[in-house]
C-alpha positions in Angstrom: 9.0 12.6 -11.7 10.7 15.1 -9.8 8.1 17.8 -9.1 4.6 16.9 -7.8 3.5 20.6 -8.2 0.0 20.4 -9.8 0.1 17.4 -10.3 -3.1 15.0 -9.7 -1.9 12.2 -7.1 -4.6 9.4 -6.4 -3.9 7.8 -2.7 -6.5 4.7 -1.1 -6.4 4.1 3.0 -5.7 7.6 3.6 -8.3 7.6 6.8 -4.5 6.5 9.1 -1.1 5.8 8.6 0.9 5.6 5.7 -2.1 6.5 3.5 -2.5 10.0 5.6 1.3 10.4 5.9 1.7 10.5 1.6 -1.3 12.6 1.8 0.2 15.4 3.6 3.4 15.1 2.2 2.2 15.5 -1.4 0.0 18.0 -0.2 3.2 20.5 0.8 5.1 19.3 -2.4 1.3 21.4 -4.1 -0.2 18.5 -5.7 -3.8 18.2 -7.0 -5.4 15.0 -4.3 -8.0 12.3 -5.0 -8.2 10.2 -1.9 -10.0 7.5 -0.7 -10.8 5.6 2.5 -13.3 3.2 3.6 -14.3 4.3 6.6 -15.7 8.3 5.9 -15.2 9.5 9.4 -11.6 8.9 9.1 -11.4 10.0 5.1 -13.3 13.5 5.8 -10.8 13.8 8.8 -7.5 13.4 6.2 -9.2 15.9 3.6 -9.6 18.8 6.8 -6.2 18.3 7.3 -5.1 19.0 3.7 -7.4 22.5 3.0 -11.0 20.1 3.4 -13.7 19.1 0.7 -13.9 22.1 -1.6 -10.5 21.9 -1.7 -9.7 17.6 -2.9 -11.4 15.2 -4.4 -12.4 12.2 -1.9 -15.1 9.7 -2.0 -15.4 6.7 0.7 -15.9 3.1 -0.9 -14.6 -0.4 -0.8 -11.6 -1.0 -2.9 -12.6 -4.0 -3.4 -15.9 -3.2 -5.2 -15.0 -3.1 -8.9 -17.7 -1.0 -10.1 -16.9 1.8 -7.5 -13.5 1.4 -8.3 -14.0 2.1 -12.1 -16.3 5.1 -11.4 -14.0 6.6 -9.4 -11.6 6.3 -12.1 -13.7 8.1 -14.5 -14.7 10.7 -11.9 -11.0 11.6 -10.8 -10.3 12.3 -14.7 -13.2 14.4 -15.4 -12.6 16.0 -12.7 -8.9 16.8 -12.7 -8.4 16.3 -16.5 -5.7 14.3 -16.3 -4.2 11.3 -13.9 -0.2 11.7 -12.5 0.0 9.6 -9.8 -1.6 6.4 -7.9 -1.0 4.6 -4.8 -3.2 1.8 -3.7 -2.3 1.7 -0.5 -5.5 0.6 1.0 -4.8 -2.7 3.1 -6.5 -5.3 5.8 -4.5 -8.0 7.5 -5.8 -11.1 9.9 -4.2 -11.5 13.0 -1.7 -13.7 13.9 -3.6 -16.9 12.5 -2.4 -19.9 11.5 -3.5 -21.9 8.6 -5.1 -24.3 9.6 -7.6 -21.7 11.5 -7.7 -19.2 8.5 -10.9 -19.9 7.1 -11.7 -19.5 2.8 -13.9 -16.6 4.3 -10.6 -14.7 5.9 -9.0 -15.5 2.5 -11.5 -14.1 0.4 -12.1 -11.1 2.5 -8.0 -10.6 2.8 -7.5 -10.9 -1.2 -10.4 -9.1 -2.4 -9.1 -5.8 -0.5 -5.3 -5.9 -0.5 -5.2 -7.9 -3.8 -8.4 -7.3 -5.9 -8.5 -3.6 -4.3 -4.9 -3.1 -6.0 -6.0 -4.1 -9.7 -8.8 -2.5 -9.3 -6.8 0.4 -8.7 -4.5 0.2 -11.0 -5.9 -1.3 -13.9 -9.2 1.4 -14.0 -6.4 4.3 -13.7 -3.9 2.8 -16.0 -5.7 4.1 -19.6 -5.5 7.5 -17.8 -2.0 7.6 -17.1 -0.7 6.6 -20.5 -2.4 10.0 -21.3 0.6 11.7 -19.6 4.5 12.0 -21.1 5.1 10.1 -17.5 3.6 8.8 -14.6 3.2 6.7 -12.3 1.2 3.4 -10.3 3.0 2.6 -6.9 1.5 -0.6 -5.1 1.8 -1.2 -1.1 3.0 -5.0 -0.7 5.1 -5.3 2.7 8.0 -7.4 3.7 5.8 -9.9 4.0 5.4 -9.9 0.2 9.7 -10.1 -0.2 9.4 -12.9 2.7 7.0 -15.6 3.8 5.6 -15.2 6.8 4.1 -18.3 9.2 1.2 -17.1 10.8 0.5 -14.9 8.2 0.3 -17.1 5.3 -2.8 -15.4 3.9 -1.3 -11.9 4.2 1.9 -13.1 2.6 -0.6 -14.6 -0.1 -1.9 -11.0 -1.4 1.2 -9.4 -1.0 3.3 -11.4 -3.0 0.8 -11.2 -5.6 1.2 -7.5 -5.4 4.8 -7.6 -5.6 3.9 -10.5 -8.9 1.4 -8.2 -10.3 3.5 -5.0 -10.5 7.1 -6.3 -11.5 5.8 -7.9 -14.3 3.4 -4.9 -15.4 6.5 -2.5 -14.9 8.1 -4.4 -17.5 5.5 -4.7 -19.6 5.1 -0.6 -19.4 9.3 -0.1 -20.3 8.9 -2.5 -23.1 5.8 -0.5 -24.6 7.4 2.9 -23.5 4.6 4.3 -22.5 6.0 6.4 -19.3 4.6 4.6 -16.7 6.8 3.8 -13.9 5.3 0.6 -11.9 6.4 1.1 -8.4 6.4 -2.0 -5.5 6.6 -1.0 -2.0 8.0 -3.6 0.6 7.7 -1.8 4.2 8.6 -3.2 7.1 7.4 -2.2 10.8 5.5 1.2 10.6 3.8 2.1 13.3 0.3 2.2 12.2 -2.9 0.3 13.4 -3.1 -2.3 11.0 -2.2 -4.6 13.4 -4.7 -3.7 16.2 -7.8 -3.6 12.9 -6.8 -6.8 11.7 -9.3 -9.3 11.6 -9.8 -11.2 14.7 -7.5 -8.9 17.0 -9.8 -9.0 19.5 -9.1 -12.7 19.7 -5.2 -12.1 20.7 -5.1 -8.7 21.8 -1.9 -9.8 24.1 0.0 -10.9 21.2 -1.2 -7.8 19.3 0.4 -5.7 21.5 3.7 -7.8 21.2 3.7 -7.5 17.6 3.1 -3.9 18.1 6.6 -3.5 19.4 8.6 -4.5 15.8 7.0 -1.7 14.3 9.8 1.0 14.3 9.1 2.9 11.2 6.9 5.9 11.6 4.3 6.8 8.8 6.2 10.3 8.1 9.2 8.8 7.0 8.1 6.1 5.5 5.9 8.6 3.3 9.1 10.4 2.8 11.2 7.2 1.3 8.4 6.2 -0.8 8.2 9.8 -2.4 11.7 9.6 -3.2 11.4 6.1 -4.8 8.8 7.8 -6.9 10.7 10.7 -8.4 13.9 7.9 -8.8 11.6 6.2 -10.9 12.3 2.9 -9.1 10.6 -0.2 -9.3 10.7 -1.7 -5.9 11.1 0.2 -2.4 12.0 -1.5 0.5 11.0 0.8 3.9 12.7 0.8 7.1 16.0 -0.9 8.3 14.0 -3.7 10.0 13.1 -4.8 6.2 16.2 -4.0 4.2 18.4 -6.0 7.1 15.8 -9.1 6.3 15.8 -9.1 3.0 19.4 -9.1 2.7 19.7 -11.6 4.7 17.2 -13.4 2.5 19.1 -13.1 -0.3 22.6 -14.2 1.0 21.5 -17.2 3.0 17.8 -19.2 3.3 18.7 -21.1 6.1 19.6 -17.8 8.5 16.7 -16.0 7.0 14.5 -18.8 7.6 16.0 -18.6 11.5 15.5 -15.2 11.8 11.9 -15.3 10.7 11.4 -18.5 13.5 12.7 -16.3 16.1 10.7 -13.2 15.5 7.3 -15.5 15.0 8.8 -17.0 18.5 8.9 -13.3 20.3 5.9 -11.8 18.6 3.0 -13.9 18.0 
């Protein structure tokens, strides 16, 4: 898909980060928006930015209430008339935690958003976008969905299901040739403040800010290299050098990968 012009692009998690950054970017490139954000405050703040309500379609829910999910759906198409583009990108993470004080709650909470939130997402929209000669469903998982992480073994959890979920659908979708490109998204460290909402941040605000310092990808360009893995039609995107350099080295040697990951848990949490 090379030009977005007019064309109906569906984003979650737009209120900050990479959810706002895709927003304006698509906006310039003239597509039609339906976005999406929990919290409204920061939602109505992303639509003002982008020519405000009369302008996109926006509605503020949980992604990981099913029935909202599906209504949005239908409401998107009715209104728009047609479905182009989605991006779940809406996304929660728990703080530094290990596993033994990550609690069923956290992991129900943590895979109901990042990894419900995305089927939801894409599974409500999917009819839709087999309407159109070809679109597209592009899924935020992380490195930590390429990698696991310790400390973050319940984050690791919903991303690799992501990364699970939409390799195996984009298959599916080439094999039926229906047009529908399946996109999986591994970013590294963006600078965004998923780290300082996580659950229980306010436990381990020190090591928060620590962590804070690996993230070296800014929203904008990440945006910007997840728009061009969209018009290349590719199945996974990995974002930012910090990311690409690790999951290289992932692939040529476990035993240095698994170093590297012990020294950066070491540094940062």
């Amino acid at each position: 898909m090379k030009n977005f012009e007019n064309k109906v692009v569906v984003i979650t998690g737009v209120g900050s980060g990479i959810g706002r950054a895709l927003t304006l970017e698509f906006h310039k490139k003239g597509a039609k928006l339906a976005l999406n954000d929990y919290d409204e405050t920061s939602l109505l703040e992303t639509v003002e930015m982008v020519g405000g309500s009369q302008q996109v379609y926006h509605k503020a829910f949980d992604v990981s209430d099913k029935k909202a999910f599906y209504q949005y759906a239908e409401e998107v198409a009715e209104h728009y008339g047609q479905v182009d583009v989605v991006i779940n990108n809406a996304g929660v993470a728990i703080a530094n935690h290990s596993t033994d004080k990550t609690t069923l709650e956290d992991y129900e909470w943590i895979i109901g958003i990042n990894l419900w939130g995305m089927m939801y997402g894409t599974l409500a929209f999917l009819p839709h976008l087999r309407k159109q000669k070809e679109s597209s469903v592009v899924n935020i998982s992380s490195l930590f969905g390429l990698i696991g992480f310790p400390q973050n073994v319940a984050y690791s959890t919903t991303k690799f299901g992501i990364r699970g979920f939409s390799e195996g659908l984009a298959i599916e979708e080439r094999l039926m040739k229906t047009g529908v490109v399946v996109t999986s998204v591994h970013p590294g460290g963006i600078k965004t403040n998923i780290a300082r909402n996580s659950r229980h941040a306010g436990d381990d605000e020190k090591n928060i800010e620590k962590f804070e310092k690996a993230f070296i990808t800014t929203p904008e360009d990440a945006a910007l290299t997840i728009i061009n893995g969209i018009s290349k039609k590719k199945l996974r995107v990995v974002v930012g050098i910090d990311a690409k350099m690790l999951f290289f080295i992932s692939k040529i040697s476990q035993g240095l990968s698994l170093w590297v990951i012990a020294q950066f848990a070491k540094k940062y949490s």
